[in-house]
C-alpha positions as a printed NumPy array, in Angstrom:
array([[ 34.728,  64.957, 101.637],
       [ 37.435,  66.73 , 100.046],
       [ 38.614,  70.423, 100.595],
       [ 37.931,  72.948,  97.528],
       [ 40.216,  75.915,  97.509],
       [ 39.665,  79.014,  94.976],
       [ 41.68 ,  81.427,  94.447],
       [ 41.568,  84.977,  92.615],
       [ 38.923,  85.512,  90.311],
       [ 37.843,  81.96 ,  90.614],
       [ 36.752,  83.097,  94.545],
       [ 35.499,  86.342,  93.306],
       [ 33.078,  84.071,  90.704],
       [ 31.92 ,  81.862,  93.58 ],
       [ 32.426,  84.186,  96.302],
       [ 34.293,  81.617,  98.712],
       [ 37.49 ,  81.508,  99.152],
       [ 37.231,  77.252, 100.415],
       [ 34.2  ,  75.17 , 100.635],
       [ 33.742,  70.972, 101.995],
       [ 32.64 ,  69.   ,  99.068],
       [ 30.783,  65.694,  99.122],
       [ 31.614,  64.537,  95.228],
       [ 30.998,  61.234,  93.395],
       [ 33.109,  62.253,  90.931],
       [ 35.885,  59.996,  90.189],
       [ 38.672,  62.649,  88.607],
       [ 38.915,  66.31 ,  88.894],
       [ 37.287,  67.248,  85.735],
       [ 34.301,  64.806,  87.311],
       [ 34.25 ,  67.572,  90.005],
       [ 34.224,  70.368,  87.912],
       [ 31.211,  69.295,  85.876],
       [ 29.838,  68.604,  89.461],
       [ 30.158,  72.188,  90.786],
       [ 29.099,  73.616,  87.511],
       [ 25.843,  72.007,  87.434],
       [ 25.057,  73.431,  91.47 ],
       [ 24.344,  77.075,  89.905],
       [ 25.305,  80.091,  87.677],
       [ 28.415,  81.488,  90.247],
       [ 30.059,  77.821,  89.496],
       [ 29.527,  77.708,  86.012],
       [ 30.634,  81.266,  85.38 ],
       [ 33.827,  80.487,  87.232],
       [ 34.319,  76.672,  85.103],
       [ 33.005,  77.996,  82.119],
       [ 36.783,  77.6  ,  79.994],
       [ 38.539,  75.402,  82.466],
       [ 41.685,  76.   ,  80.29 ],
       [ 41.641,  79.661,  81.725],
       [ 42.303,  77.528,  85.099],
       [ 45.29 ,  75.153,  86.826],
       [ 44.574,  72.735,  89.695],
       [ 46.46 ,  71.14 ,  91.982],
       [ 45.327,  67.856,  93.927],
       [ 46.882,  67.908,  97.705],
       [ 49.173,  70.996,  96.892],
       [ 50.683,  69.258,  93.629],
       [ 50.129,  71.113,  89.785],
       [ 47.896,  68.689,  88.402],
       [ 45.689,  68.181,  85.677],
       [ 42.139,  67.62 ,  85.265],
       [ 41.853,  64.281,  84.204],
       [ 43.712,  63.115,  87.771],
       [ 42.047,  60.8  ,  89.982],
       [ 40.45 ,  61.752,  93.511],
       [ 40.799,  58.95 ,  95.062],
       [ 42.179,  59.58 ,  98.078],
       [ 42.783,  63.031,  97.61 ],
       [ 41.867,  65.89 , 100.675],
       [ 42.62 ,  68.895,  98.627],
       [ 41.812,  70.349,  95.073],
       [ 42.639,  74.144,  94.523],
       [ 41.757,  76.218,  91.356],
       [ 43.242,  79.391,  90.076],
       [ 44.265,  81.318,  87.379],
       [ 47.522,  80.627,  85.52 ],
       [ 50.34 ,  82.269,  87.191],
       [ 51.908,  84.897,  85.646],
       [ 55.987,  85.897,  86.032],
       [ 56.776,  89.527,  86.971]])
């Protein structure tokens, strides 16, 4: 099981803020194909995945890490400075 955080308008898409995720899939872009295929809220929210960061266990990542081992995977919007 790993943690899936969402933040911003990715939570407003889904309407969770966190969810427990039982995945197969063996990197994070694995997962995201995973999630969008469970209904229309996940695949409007993954539709253009490079509108989105991640980070695996509180770490930037990128999607094509590995989840092996991994408790945590957040998405959000790019941050912005101001």
């Amino acid at each position: 099981m790993i943690d899936v955080l969402y933040f911003a308008w990715v939570r407003e898409r889904i309407g969770l803020p966190k969810e427990r995720v039982e995945t197969d899939a063996d990197t994070v872009a694995g997962l995201v194909e995973e999630l969008r295929a469970r209904e229309e809220r996940y695949a409007a929210a993954f539709a253009d995945i490079s509108a989105l960061r991640v980070a695996v266990d509180q770490d930037l990542s990128d999607f094509d890490a590995p989840l092996a081992g991994v408790r945590e995977v957040a998405f959000f919007p790019p941050m912005t400075g101001g």
